[in-house]
C-alpha positions as MATLAB code, in Angstrom:
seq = 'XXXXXXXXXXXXXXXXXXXXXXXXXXXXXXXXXXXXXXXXXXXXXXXXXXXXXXXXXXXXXXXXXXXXXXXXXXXXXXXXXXXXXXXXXXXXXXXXXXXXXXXXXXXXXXXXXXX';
ca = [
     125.454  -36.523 -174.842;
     124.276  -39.148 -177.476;
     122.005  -36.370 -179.105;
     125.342  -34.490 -180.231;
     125.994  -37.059 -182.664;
     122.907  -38.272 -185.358;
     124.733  -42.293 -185.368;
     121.919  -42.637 -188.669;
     123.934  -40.152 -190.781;
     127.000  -42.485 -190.529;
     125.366  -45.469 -190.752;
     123.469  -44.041 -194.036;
     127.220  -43.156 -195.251;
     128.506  -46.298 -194.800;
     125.860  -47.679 -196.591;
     126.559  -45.155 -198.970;
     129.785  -46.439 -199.558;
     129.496  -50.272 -199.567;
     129.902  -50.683 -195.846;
     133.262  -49.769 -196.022;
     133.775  -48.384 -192.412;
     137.362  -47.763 -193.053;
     136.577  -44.742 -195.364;
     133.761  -43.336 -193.202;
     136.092  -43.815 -190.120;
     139.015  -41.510 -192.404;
     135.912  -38.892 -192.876;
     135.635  -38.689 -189.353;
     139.434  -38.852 -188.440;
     139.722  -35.796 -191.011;
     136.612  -34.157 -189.407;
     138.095  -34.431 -185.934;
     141.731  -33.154 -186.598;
     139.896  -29.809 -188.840;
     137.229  -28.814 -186.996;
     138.860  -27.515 -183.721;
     140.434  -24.785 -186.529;
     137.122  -23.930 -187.347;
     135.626  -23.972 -183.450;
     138.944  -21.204 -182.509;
     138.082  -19.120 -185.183;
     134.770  -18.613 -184.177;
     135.360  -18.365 -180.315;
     137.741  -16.311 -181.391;
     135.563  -13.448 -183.320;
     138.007  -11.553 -184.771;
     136.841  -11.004 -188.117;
     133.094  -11.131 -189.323;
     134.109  -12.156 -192.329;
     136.305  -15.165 -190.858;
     134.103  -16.203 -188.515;
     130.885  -16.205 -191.757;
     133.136  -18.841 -193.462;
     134.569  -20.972 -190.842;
     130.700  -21.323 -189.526;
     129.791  -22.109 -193.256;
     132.480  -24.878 -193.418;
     131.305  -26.103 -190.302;
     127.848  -26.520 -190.544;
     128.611  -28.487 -193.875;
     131.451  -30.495 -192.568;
     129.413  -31.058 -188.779;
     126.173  -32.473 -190.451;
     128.264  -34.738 -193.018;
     129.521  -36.600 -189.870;
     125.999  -36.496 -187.936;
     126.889  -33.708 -185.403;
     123.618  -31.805 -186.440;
     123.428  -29.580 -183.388;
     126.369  -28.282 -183.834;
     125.774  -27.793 -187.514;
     122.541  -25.810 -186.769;
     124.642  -23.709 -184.282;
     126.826  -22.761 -187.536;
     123.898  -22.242 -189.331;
     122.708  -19.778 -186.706;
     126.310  -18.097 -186.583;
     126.499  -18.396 -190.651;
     123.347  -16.424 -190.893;
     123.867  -13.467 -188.573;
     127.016  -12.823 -189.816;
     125.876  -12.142 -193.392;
     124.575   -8.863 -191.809;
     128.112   -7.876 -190.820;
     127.643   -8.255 -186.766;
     128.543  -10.538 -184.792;
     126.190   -9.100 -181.668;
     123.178  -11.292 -181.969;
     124.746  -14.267 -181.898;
     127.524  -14.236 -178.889;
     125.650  -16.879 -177.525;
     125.869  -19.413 -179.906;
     129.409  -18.791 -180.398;
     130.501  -19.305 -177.048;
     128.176  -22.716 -177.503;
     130.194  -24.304 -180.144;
     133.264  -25.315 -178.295;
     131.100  -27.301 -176.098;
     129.196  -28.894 -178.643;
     132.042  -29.810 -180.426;
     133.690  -31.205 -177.648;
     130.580  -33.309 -176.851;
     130.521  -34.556 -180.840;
     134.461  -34.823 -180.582;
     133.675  -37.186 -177.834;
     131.314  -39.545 -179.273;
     133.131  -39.457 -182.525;
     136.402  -40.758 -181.416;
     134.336  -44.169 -181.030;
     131.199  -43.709 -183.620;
     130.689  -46.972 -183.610;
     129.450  -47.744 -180.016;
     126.817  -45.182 -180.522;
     123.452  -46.216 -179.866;
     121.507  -46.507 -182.840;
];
């Protein structure tokens, strides 16, 4: 489960930001009470349209906070969708929940991951 989570990306933004942990901790806190939004619409697949941006806002928001995989699965989602089906990429959709549950996981407690 440690690959859902990239621990150098938050390391490199608290360096970023003077080793303040506090305001990378607040990044992730934000990041963890958003992104389950995102994760329904897509499961949900209601709307091409919705599901194009909520995968765009997740991939950016998921490889901010080191959850790469899961911002690659976006990517994936992000990218079929421009072509206004959803068809090719069923599987990757039903794959986010899951990968944002195991980034959810290791998030909650970023700091004990291995580096």
């Amino acid at each position: 489960m440690t690959t859902a989570i990239d621990r150098a990306v938050l390391d490199e933004m608290v360096e970023m930001m003077g080793g303040m942990t506090e305001i990378v901790d607040d990044i992730v806190e934000t990041y963890l009470q958003e992104t389950p939004t995102l994760v329904a619409t897509i499961a949900a697949g209601d709307s091409v349209e919705d599901v194009r941006m909520a995968a765009h806002t997740l991939k950016s928001s998921s490889r901010s906070v080191g959850a790469v995989a899961l911002g690659d699965l976006a990517e994936e989602i992000e990218t079929a969708s421009r072509g206004g089906s959803l068809d090719d990429v069923a599987d990757a959709m039903a794959a986010v929940s899951p990968s944002y549950d195991d980034a959810a996981a290791l998030l909650a407690d970023w700091k004990s991951i291995p580096v």
